[in-house]
DRENDO-1510 file (C-alpha; in Angstrom, 1 decimal, always signed):
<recs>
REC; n; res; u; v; w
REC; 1; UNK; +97.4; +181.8; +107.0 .
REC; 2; UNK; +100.2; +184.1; +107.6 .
REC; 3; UNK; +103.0; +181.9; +110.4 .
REC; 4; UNK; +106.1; +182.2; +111.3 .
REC; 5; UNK; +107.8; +179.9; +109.0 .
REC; 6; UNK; +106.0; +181.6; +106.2 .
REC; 7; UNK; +107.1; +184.7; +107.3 .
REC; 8; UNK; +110.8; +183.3; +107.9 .
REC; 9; UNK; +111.0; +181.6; +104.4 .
REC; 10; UNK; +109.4; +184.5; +102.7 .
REC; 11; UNK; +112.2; +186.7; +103.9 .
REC; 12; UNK; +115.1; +184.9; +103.0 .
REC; 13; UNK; +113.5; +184.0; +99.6 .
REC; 14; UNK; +113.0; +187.5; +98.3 .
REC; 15; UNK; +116.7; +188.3; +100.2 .
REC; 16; UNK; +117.9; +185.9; +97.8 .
REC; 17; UNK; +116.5; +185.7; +94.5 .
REC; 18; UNK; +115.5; +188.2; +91.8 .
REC; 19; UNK; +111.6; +188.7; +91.8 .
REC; 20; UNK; +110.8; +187.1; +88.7 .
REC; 21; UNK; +113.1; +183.6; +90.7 .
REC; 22; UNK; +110.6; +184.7; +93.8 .
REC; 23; UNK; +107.2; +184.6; +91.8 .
REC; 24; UNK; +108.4; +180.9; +90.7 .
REC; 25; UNK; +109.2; +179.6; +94.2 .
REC; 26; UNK; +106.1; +181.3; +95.6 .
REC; 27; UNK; +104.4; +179.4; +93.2 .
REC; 28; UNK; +106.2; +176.5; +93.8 .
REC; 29; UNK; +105.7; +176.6; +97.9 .
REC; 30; UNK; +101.7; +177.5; +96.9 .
REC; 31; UNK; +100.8; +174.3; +95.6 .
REC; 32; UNK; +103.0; +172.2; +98.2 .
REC; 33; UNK; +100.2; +174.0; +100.8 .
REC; 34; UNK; +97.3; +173.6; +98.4 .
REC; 35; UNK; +98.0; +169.8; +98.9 .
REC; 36; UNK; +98.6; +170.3; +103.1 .
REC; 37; UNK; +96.4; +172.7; +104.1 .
REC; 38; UNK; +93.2; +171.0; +104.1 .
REC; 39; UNK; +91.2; +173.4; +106.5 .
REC; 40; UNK; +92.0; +176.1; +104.6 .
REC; 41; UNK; +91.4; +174.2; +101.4 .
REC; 42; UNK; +87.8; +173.9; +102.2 .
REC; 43; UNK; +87.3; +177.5; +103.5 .
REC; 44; UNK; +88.6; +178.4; +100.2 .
REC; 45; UNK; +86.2; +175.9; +98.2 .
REC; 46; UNK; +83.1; +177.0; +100.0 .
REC; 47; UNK; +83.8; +180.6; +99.3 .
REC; 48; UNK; +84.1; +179.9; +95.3 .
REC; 49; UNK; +80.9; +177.9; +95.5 .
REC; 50; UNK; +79.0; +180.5; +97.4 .
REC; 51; UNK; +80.3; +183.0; +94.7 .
REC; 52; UNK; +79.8; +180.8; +91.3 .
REC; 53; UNK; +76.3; +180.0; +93.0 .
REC; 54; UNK; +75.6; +183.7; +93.1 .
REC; 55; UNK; +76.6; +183.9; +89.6 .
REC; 56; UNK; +74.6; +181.3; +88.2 .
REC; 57; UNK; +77.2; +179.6; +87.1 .
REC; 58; UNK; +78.3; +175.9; +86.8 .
REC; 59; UNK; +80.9; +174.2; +88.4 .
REC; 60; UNK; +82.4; +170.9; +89.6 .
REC; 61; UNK; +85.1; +169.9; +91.5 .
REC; 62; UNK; +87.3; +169.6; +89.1 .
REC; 63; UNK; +86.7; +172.9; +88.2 .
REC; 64; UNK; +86.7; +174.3; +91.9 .
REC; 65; UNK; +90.1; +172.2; +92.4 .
REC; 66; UNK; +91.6; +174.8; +89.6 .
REC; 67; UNK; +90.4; +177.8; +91.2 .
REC; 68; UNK; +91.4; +177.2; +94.6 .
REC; 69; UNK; +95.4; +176.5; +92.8 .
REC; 70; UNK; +95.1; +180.2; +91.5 .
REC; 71; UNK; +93.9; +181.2; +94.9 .
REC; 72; UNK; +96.9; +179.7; +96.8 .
REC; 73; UNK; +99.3; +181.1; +93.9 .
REC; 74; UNK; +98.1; +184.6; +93.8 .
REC; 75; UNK; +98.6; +184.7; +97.6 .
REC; 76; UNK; +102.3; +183.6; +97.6 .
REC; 77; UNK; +102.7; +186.4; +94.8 .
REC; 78; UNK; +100.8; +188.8; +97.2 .
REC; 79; UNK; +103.8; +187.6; +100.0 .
REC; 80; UNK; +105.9; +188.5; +98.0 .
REC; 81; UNK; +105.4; +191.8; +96.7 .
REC; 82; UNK; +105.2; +192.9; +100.4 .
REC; 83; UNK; +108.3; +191.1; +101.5 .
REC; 84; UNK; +110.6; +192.8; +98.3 .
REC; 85; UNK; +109.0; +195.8; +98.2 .
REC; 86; UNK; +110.8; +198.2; +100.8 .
REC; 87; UNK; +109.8; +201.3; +99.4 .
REC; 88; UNK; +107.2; +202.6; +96.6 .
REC; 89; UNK; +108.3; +205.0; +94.3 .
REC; 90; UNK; +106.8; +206.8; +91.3 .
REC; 91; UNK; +109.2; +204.9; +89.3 .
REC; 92; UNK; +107.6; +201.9; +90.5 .
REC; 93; UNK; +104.3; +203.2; +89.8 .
REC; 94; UNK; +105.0; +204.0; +86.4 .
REC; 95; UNK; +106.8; +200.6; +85.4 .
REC; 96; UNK; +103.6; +198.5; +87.4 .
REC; 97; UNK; +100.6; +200.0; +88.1 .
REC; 98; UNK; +98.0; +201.5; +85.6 .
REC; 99; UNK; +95.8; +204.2; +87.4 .
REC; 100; UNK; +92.1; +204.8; +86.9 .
REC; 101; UNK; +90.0; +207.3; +88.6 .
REC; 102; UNK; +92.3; +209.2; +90.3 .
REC; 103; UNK; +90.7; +212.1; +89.8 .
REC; 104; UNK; +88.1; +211.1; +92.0 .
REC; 105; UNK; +89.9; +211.7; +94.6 .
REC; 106; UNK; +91.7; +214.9; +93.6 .
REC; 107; UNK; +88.1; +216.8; +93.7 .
REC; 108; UNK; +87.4; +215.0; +97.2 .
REC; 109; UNK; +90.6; +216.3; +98.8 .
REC; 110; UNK; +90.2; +219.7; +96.8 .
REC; 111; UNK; +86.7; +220.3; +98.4 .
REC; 112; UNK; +86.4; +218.6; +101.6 .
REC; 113; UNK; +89.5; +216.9; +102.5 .
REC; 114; UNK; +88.3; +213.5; +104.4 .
REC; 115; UNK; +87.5; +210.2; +102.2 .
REC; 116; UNK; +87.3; +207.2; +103.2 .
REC; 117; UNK; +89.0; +204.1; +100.8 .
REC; 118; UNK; +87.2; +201.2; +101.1 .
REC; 119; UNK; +88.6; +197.7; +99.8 .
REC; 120; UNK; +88.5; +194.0; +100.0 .
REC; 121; UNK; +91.0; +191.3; +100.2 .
REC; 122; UNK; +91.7; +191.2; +96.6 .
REC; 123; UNK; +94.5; +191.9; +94.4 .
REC; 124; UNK; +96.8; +192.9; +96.3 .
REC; 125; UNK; +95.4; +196.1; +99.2 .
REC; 126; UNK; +98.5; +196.3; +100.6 .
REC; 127; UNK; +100.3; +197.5; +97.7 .
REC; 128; UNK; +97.5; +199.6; +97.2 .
REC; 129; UNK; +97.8; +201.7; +100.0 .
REC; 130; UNK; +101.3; +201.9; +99.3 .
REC; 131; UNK; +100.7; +203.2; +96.1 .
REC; 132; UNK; +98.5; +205.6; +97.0 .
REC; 133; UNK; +100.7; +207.0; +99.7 .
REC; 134; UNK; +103.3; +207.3; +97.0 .
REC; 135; UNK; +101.2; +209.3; +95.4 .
REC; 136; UNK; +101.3; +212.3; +97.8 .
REC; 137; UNK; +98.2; +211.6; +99.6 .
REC; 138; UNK; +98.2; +211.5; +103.7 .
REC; 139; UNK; +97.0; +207.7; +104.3 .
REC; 140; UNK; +96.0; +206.0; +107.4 .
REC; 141; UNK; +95.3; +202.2; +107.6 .
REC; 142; UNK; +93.0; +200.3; +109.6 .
REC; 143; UNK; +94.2; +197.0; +110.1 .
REC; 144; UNK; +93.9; +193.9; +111.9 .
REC; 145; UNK; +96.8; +192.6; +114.5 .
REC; 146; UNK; +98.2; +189.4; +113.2 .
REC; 147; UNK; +98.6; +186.9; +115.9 .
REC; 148; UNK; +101.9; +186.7; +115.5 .
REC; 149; UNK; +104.0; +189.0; +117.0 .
REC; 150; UNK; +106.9; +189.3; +114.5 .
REC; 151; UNK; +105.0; +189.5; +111.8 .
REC; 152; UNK; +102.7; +192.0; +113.0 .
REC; 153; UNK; +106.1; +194.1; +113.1 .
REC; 154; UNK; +107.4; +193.4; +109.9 .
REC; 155; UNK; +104.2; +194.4; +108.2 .
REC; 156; UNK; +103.7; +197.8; +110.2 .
REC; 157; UNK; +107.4; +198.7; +109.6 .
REC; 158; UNK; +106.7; +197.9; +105.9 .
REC; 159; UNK; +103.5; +200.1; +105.8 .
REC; 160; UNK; +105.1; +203.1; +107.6 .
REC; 161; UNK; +108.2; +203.3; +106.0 .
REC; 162; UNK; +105.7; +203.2; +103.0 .
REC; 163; UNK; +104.0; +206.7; +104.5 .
REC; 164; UNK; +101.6; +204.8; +105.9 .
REC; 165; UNK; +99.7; +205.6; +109.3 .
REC; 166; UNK; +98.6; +202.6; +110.9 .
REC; 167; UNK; +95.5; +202.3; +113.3 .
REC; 168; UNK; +94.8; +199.4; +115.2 .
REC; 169; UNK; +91.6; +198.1; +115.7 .
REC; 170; UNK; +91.9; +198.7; +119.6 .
REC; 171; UNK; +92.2; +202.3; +119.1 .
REC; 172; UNK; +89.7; +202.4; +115.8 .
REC; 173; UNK; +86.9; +204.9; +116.7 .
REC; 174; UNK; +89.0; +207.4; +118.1 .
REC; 175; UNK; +91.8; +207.1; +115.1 .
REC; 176; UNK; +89.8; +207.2; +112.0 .
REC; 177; UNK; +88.0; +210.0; +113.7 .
REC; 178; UNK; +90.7; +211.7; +113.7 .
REC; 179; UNK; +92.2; +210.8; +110.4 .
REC; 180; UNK; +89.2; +212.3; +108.8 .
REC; 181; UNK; +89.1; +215.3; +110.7 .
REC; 182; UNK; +92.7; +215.6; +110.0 .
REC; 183; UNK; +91.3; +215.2; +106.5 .
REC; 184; UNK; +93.5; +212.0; +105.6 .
REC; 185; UNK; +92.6; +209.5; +103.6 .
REC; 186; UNK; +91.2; +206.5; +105.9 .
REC; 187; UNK; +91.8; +203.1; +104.0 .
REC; 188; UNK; +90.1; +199.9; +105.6 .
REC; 189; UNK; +88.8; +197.1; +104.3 .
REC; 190; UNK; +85.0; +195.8; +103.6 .
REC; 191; UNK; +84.2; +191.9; +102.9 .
REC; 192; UNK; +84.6; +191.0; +106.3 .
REC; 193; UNK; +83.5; +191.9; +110.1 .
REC; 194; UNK; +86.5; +191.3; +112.4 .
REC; 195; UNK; +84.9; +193.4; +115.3 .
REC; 196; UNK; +82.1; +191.3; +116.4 .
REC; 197; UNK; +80.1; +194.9; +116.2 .
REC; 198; UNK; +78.8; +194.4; +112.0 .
REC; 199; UNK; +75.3; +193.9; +110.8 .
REC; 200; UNK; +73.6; +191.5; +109.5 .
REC; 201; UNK; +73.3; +191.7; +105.3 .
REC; 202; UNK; +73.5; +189.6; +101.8 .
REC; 203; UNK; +77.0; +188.6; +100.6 .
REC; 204; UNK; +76.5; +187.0; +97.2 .
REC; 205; UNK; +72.8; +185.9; +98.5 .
REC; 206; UNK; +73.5; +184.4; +101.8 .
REC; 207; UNK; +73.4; +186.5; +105.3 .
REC; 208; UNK; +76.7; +187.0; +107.3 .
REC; 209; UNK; +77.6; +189.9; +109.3 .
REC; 210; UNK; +79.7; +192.5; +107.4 .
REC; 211; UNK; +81.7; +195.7; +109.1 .
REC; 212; UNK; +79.7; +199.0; +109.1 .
REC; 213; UNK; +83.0; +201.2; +110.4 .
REC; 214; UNK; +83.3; +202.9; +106.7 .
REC; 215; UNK; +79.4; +204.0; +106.7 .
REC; 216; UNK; +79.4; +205.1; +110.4 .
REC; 217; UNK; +82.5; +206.9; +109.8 .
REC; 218; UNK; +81.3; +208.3; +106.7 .
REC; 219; UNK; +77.6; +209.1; +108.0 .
REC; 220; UNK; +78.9; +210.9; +110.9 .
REC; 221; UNK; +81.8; +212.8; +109.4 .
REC; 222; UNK; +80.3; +213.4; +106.0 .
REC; 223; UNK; +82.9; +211.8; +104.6 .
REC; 224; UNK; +82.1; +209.8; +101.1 .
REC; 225; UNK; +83.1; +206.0; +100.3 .
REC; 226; UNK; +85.1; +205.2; +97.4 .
REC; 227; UNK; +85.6; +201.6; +96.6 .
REC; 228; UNK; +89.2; +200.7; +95.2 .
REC; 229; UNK; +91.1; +198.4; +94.4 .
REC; 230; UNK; +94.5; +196.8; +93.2 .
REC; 231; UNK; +94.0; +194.3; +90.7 .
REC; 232; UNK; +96.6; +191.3; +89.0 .
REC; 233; UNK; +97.1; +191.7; +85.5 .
REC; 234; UNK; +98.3; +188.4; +83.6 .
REC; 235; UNK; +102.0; +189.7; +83.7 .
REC; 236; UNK; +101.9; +191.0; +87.4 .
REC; 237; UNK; +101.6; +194.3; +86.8 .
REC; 238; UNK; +98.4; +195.8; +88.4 .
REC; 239; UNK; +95.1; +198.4; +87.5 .
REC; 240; UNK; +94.5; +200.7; +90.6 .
REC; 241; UNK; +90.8; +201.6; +90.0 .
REC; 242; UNK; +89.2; +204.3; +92.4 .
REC; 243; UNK; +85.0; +203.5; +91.8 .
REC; 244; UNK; +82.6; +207.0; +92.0 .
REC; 245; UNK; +82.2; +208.1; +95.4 .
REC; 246; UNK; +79.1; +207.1; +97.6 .
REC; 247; UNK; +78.0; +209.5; +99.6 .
REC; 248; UNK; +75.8; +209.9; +102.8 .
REC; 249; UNK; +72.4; +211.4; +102.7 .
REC; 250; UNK; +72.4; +213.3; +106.3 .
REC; 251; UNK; +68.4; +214.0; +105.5 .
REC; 252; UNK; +68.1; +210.1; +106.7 .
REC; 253; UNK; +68.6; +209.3; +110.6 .
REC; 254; UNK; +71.9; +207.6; +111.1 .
REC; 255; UNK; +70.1; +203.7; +111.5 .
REC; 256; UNK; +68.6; +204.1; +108.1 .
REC; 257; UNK; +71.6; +205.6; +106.1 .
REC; 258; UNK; +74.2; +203.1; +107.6 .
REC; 259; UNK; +72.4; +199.8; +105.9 .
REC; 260; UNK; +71.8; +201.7; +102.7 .
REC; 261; UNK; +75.4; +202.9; +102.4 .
REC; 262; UNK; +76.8; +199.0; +103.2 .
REC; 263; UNK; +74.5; +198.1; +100.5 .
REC; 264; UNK; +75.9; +200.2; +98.1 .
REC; 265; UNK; +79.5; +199.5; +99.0 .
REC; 266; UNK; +78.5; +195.5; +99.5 .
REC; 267; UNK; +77.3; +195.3; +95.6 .
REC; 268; UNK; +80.3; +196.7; +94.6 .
REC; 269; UNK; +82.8; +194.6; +96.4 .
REC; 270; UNK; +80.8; +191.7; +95.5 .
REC; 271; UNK; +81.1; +192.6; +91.4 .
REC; 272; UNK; +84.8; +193.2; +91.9 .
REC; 273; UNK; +85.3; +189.5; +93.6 .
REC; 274; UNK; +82.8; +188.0; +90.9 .
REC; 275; UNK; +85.1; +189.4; +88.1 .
REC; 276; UNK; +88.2; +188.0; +90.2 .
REC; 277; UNK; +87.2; +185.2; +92.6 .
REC; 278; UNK; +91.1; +183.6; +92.3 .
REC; 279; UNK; +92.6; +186.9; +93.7 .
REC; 280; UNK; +89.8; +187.1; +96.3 .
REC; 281; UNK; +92.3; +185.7; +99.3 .
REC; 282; UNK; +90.3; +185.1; +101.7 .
REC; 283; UNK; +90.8; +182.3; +104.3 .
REC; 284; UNK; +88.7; +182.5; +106.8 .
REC; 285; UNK; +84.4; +181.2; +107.5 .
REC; 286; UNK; +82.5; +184.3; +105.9 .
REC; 287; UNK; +79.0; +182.3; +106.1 .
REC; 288; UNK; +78.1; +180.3; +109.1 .
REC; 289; UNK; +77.2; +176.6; +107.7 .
</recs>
């Protein structure tokens, strides 16, 4: 989703205009894709169905057509927040982001250190880890390499100028090892398996292979799992909520905690997208057809 010529036009946009002039173009440029990008159009569809289906709720086209709009709006907004925002700053914070749960993880780094931030492509996680950072806590990243070379660079100068430590998936195992026993905060992300490595489990009631890094990881460095996530409000300011830690139970063998912990983390990704599918922005096949 992310090109060049996004990435171009997304630079001199926030350059030029104020953010609330931004939010309107971005807008603006959304729907002008919505009415282009038929591939990802229909990646986007299926995914709402699949969801509202899981809900048990009704919908038709018309209504789908709506929702998909939203999508492609709320991901030009998510452009560009990270294209204007060159550092986060407590005054930031305080003017656009409600916290809850933070004391979750004050205990966890009081009493053990390592925890391990799990998220989805929702809201806006890239701000969130930026926000978190800001925050005073040591956070490392895992993300995936864009295929795009420029941008890749733009968004890694972005997140370490932010405090951010990144990890690329090449060097994964060995880095979020490390962050943890280095008892940083390891932030990936959980509603999709980029590896090829992920198990087999039920995203709103269909099968599709989902990462199982965060439970290995966790499992193996006794590390717990808290969910979080940076939510849109209606005037684009945002809630960060940090859900109650999940924790491993070593007493199990390592093949029969891992499923049980992705379950856990899996239910609540799933009630976070089914309270805001139009900020879910995902564009890629999650269930094979």
């Amino acid at each position: 989703m992310i090109t060049d010529s996004i990435y171009n036009v997304g630079q001199f946009v926030v350059k030029t205009f104020s953010i609330k002039q931004s939010y309107f173009l971005a807008e603006k440029a959304a729907l002008l894709r919505y009415y282009v990008s038929l591939r990802d159009k229909k990646i986007i569809a299926d995914n709402l169905k699949t969801i509202l289906r899981a809900k048990g709720e009704s919908f038709d086209e018309e209504k789908i057509k709506k929702l998909i709009k939203k999508v492609y709006i709320n991901f030009g907004k998510y452009l560009v927040e990270f294209f204007s925002f060159s550092k986060i700053d407590k005054k930031f914070i305080a003017e656009k982001v409600k916290i809850r749960g933070l004391e979750i993880i004050e205990e966890i780094v009081k009493e053990s250190g390592g925890v391990i931030l799990l998220s989805a492509h929702i809201g806006n996680w890239e701000l969130g880890a930026a926000v978190i950072s800001a925050l005073g806590y040591p956070v490392s990243a895992l993300t995936l390499e864009h295929r795009t070379r420029s941008v890749n660079e733009f968004f890694n100068r972005k997140r370490i100028s932010n405090g951010i430590s990144v990890i690329h998936t090449g060097m994964a195992v060995k880095g979020c090892f490390q962050a943890l026993k280095d008892k940083r905060i390891l932030a990936s992300i959980g509603d999709k398996d980029y590896s090829g490595n992920g198990r087999k489990m039920r995203f709103f009631g269909k099968n599709t292979f989902m990462p199982k890094g965060s439970a290995v990881f966790s499992y193996r460095t006794q590390s717990p799992i808290v969910p979080v996530f940076l939510i849109r409000e209606p005037d684009n300011t945002f809630i960060l909520s940090f859900k109650e830690p999940i924790k491993p139970n070593l007493s199990r063998y390592e093949e029969a905690e891992v499923p049980i912990l992705m379950r856990k983390t899996i239910d609540i990704i799933e009630e976070e997208i089914e309270k805001y599918p139009t900020q879910w922005l995902m564009f890629h096949k999650i269930w094979a057809a």
